[in-house]
C-alpha positions in Angstrom: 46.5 -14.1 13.7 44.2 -12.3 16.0 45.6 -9.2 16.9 44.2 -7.4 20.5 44.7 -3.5 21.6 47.2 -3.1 24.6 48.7 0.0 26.3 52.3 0.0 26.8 54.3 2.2 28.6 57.8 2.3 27.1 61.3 4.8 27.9 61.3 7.9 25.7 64.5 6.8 23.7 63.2 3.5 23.0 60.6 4.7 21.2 62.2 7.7 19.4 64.9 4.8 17.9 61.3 2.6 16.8 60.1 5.6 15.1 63.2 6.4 13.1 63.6 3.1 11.9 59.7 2.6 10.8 60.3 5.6 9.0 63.4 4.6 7.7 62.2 0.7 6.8 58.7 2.0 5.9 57.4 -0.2 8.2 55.1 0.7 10.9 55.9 1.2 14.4 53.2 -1.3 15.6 55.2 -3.9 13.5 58.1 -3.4 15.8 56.1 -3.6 18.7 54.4 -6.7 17.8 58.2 -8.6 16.5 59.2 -7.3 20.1 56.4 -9.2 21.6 56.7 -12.1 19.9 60.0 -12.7 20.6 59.3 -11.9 24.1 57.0 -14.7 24.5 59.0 -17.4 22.5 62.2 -16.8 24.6 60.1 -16.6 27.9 58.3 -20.5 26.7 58.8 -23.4 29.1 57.8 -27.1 28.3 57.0 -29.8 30.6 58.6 -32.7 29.7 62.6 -33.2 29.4 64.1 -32.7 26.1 65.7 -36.1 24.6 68.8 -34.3 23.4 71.8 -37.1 22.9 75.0 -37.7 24.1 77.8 -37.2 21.6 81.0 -39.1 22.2 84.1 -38.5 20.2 86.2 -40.8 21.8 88.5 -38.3 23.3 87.6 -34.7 24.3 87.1 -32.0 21.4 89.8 -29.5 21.4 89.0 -25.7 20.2 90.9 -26.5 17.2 88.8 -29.3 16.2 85.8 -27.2 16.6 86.6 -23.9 14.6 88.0 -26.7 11.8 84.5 -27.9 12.1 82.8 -24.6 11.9 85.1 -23.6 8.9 84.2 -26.9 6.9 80.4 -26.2 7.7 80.9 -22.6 6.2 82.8 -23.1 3.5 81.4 -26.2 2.4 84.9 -28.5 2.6 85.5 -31.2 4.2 88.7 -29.7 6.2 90.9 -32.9 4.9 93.2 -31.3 2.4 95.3 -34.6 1.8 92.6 -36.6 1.3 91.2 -33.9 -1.1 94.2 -34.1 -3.1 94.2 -37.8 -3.4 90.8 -38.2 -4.9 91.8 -35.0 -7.4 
């Protein structure tokens, strides 16, 4: 990666909190700068062309319940069926 010199004016605090965590991380301070930057320009990206995202379709809407179940089976590895568990045991 090329890197290029720039200027940057930024608010007193800001800076004071970068400098106590380089020194704290032992990383430097241009290394925060250049993280902020970069994640400055990936969220600010735009494409051209529309996204093919598909449709889902559950049959029926998707209550909140069925959705934290989900995201409970996904972290805890299970598939969120308890009787069908015990069956197969």
């Amino acid at each position: 990666m090329a890197l290029k010199r720039t200027t940057v004016m930024v608010d007193e605090e800001d800076l004071a909190k970068v400098k106590e965590a380089a020194a704290r991380e032992g990383r430097s301070e241009s290394e925060y700068f250049r993280e902020a930057f970069h994640l400055v320009a990936l969220r600010s990206q735009r494409w051209d062309e529309e996204w093919d995202i598909p449709a889902l379709d559950f049959g029926h809407p998707v209550t909140a319940d069925e959705i934290d179940r989900a995201v409970s089976d996904a972290v805890t590895g299970t598939d969120g069926d308890a009787d069908t568990r015990a069956d197969t045991e």
